[in-house]
Structures are given as C-alpha cells and as structure tokens.
C-alpha positions as semicolon CSV with decimal commas, in nm:
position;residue;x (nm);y (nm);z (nm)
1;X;-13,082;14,571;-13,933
2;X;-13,265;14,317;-14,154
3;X;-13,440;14,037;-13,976
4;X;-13,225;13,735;-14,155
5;X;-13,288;13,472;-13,864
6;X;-13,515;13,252;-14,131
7;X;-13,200;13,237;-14,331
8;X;-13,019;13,074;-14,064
9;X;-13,341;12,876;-13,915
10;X;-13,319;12,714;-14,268
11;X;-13,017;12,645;-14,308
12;X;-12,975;12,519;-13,956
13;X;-13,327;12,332;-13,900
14;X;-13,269;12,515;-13,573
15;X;-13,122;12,199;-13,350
16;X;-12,749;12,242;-13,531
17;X;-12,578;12,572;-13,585
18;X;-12,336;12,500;-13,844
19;X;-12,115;12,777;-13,943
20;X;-12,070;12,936;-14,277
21;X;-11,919;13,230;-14,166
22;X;-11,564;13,219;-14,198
23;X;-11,414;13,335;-13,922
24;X;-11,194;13,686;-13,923
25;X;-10,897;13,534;-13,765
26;X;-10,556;13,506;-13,954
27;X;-10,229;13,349;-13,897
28;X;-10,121;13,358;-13,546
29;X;-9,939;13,657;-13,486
30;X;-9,569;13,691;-13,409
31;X;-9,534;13,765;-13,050
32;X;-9,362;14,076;-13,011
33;X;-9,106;14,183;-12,715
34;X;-9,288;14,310;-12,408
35;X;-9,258;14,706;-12,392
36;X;-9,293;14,856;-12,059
37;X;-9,627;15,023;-12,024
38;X;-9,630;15,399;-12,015
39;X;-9,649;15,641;-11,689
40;X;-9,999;15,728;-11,845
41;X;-10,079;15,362;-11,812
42;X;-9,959;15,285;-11,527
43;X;-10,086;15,592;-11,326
44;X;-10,402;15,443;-11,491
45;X;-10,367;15,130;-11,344
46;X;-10,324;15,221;-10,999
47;X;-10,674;15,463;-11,050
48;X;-10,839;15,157;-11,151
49;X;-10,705;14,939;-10,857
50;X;-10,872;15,181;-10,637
51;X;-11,197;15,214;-10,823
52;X;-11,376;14,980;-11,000
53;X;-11,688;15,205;-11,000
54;X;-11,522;15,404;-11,286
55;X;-11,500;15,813;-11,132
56;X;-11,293;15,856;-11,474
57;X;-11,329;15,649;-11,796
58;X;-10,980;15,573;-11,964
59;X;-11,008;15,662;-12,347
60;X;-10,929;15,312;-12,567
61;X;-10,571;15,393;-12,653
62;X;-10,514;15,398;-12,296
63;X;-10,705;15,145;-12,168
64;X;-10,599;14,861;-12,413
65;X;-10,196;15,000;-12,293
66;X;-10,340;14,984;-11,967
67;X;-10,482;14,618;-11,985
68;X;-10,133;14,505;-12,153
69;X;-9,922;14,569;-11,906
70;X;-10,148;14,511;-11,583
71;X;-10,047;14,283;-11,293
72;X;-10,297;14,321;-11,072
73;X;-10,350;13,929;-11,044
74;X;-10,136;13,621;-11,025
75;X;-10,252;13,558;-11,398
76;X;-10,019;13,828;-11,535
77;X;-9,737;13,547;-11,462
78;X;-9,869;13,301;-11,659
79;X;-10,017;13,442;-11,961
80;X;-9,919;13,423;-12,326
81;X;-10,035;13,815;-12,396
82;X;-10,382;13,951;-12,267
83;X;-10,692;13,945;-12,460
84;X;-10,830;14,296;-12,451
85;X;-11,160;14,240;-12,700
86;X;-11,231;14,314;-13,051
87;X;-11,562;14,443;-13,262
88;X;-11,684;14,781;-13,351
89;X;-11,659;15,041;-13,034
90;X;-11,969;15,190;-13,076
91;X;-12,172;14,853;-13,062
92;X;-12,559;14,819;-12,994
93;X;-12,462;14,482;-12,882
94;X;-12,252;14,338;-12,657
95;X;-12,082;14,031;-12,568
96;X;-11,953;13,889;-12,262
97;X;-11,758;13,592;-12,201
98;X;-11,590;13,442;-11,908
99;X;-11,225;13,430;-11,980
100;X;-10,980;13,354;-12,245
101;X;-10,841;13,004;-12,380
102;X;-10,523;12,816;-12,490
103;X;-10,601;12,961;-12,827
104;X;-10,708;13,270;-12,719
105;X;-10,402;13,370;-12,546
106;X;-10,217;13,280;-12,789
107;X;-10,378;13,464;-13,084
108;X;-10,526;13,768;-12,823
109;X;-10,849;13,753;-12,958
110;X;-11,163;13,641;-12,775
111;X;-11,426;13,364;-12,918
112;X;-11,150;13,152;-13,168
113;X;-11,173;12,835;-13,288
114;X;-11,520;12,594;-13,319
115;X;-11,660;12,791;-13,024
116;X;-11,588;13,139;-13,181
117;X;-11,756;12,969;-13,513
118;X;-12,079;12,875;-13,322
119;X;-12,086;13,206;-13,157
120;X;-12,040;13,416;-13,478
121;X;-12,396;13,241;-13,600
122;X;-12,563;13,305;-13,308
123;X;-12,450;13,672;-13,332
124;X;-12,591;13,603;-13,705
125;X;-12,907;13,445;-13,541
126;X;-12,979;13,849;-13,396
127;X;-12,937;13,952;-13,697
128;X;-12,554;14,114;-13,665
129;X;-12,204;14,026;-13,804
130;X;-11,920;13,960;-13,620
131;X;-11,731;14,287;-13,628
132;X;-12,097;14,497;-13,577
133;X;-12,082;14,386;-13,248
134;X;-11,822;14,438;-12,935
135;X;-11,687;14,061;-12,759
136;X;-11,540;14,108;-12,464
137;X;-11,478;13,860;-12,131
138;X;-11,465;13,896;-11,762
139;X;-11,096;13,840;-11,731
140;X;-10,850;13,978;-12,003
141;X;-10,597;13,654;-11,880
142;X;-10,645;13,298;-11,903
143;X;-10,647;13,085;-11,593
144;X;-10,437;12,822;-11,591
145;X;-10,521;12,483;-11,747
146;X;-10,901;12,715;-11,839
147;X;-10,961;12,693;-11,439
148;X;-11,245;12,860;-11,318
149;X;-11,200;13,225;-11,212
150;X;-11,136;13,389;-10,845
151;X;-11,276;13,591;-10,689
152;X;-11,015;13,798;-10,684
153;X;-10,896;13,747;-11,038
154;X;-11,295;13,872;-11,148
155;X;-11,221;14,170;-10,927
156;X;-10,903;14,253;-11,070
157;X;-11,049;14,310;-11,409
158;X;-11,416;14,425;-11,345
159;X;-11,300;14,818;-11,379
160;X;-11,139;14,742;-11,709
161;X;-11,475;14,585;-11,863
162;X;-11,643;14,847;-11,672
163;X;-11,446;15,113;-11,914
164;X;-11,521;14,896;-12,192
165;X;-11,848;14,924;-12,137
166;X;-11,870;15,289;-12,073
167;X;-11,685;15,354;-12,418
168;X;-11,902;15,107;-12,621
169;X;-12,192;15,241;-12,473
170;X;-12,431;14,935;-12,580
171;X;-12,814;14,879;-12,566
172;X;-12,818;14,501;-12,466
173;X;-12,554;14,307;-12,322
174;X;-12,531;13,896;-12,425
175;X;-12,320;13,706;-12,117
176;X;-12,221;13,405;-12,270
177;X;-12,185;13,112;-12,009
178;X;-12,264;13,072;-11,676
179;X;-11,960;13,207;-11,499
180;X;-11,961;13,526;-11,683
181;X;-12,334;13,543;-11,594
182;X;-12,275;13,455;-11,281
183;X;-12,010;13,709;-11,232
184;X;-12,188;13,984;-11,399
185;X;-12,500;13,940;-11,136
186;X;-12,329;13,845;-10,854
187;X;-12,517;13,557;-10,771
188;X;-12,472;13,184;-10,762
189;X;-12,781;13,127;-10,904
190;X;-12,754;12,846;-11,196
191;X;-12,727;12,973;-11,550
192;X;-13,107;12,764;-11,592
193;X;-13,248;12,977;-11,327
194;X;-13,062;13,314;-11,496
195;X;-13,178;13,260;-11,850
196;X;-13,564;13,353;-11,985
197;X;-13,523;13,658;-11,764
198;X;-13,361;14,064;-11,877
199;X;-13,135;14,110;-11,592
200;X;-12,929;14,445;-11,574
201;X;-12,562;14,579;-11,563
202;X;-12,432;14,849;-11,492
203;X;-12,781;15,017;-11,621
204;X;-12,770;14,803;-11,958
205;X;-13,038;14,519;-12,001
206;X;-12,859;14,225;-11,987
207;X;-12,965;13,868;-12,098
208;X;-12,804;13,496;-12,043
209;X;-12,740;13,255;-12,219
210;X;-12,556;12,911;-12,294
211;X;-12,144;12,973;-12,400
212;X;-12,048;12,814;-12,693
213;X;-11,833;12,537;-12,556
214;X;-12,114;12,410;-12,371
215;X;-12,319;12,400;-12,666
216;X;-12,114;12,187;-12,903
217;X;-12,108;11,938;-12,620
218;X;-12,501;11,930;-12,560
219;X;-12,684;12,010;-12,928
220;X;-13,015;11,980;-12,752
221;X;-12,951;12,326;-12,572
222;X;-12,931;12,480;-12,896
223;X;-13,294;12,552;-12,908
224;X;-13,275;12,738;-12,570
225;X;-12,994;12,938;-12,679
226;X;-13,217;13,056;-12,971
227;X;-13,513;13,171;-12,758
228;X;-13,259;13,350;-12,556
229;X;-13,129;13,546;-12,898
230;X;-13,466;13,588;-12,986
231;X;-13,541;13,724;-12,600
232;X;-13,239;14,006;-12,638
233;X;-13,370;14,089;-12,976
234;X;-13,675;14,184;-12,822
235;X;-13,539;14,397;-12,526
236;X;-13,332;14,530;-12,759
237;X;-13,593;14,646;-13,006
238;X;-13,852;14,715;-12,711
C-alpha cells in the first residue's frame, strides 16, 4: 500500500483532520421484522456462552445470525438492531471500538456520523480506505443513554469479537478509545499510560489510541493520535 500520509499531512497541517472522504453510509435502512434466529444459531449461542476462549470458530454467516438474535445481556432489551461490523474480512488491519451509538443502532453500522468521518482519515492517515480494513467494537449493543459498559455486558460479547477476530485474521489491531483499550488489556490503566506502547491480543500486536469522539472535542490530541498511526504502521510493517 502506497505511503499517502503527506497527502493528508498537507491537506490537514496535521492539528485538524478534516474529512474528504465521503462516507459509505446511505439512507437509513428500513427496519425489518425480527426473525427468530436459527437452531444453528442458537446452539451457537449457547457454545459461545460457555466459551469465550473460542474451542470452535463460527463461520460469518453464522456468527453475524448468531450476534442478531443474542440475549445474553440486558442490552438485547433495549436495542434498535445490533451492530455486528463491516470492512473487508480478510483485513491486515483492524479496528476496535467500544460500543455502538444512537446512530449506530439505528443504521447497524459502526463509526457513523462526524466521528466515523474523522476515523475514516485516520484509517487514510495508515495509508488504507475504509472498506480495506475490518471496524468492529467491544459490544455489538448500545448501552443506554451511550453509558459506559459492564462488566458483564464486555463479557457477554468478548467470544463474538473473539470469532471476528479469528476469521479476519489481522496483523495489527487499532483500539480506538480508552474503554475498548481498556477492555481489550484488562487493565485500568489510563488510555495516556496505554498509548506509545504495542500491546497484544489474542496474539495480534495491538496499539491505542484516542476514539474519535474524544478527538473532535480536544483538536490538540490530534497530533498524538498521528504518532500512534504512525506507531501501528511501523509494527505493522516491522
């Protein structure tokens, strides 16, 4: 992949990320009836409630059928419709956020709106579009009124990214945010003390670094966030 970070360093003067990339998301779509998920699914399900340490690895037909129609949390009460992920399946990179948003459980697709903007140029930033990479989060439900996760709720989904994971296979990992990083690690440790450092998951280098959100609210973190793109790129190419 061609090193186009100058293009961006350019156009941004590197303390504002504005996008240009226009972001793949169409009209919302019509919500559809809730169908039942199948006995494949749900014997899935209960495999996964039992084992998070993945002893078989759901294939993404049944995984994504799987994630629909869990309720292994309270969330699956309140949610609009789950948000499973979205990008290419055989990623080099991959993205981790904490949990979805209003918009996000509306629409069912991870990273919308101005933060989904900002993070599609800092996927640009390493060098990558959008759909060349696989975005994921934590939970596949949105907390009420975008409360911080459980415990329990973090538990609930870990096997599912854990089979994402396995089936994307990818060479660097990006957790956006500090609860997703935080999460990920298992540690309380603040994001400050997490980032500048390749941690691992699940055997995949994994590097931290500011979400988004956080980032159109404090502009002077921007910089950070670059050496942090510019720290996976080297893992990743190392």
């Amino acid at each position: 992949m061609p090193d186009r970070s100058h293009e961006l360093l350019k156009a941004m003067g590197i303390d504002v990320w504005e996008s240009r990339i226009r972001p793949p998301y169409g009209p919302e779509p019509a919500k559809s009836e809730f169908e039942p998920p199948s006995t494949v699914a749900v014997e899935a399900a209960s495999r996964l409630s039992q084992d998070n340490d993945l002893t078989e690895i759901l294939d993404w037909g049944t995984l994504k059928e799987t994630v629909t129609g869990c309720k292994r949390c309270e969330l699956s009460g309140c949610r609009t419709q789950t948000v499973f992920g979205t990008g290419h399946q055989n990623a080099r990179w991959m993205v981790i956020g904490e949990a979805p948003g209003e918009q996000e459980d509306i629409q069912g697709i991870p990273f919308v709106g101005r933060a989904g903007q900002l993070l599609n140029e800092m996927i640009f930033a390493a060098g990558y579009e959008r759909d060349q990479v696989y975005i994921a989060n934590v939970l596949k439900c949105r907390p009420p009124k975008n409360r911080d996760p459980s415990t329990e709720e973090v538990a609930a989904c870990e096997g599912y990214l854990k089979n994402q994971l396995a089936l994307v296979k990818p060479k660097i990992i990006l957790a956006v945010g500090r609860i997703a990083a935080q999460n990920l690690l298992k540690t309380q440790t603040p994001i400050g003390k997490l980032r500048g450092v390749v941690h691992e998951y699940d055997g995949v280098p994994l590097v931290v670094t500011y979400h988004p959100a956080y980032l159109l609210r404090s502009q002077t973190e921007k910089r950070r966030a670059w050496d942090d793109i510019k720290l996976a790129r080297s893992t990743y190419s190392g």
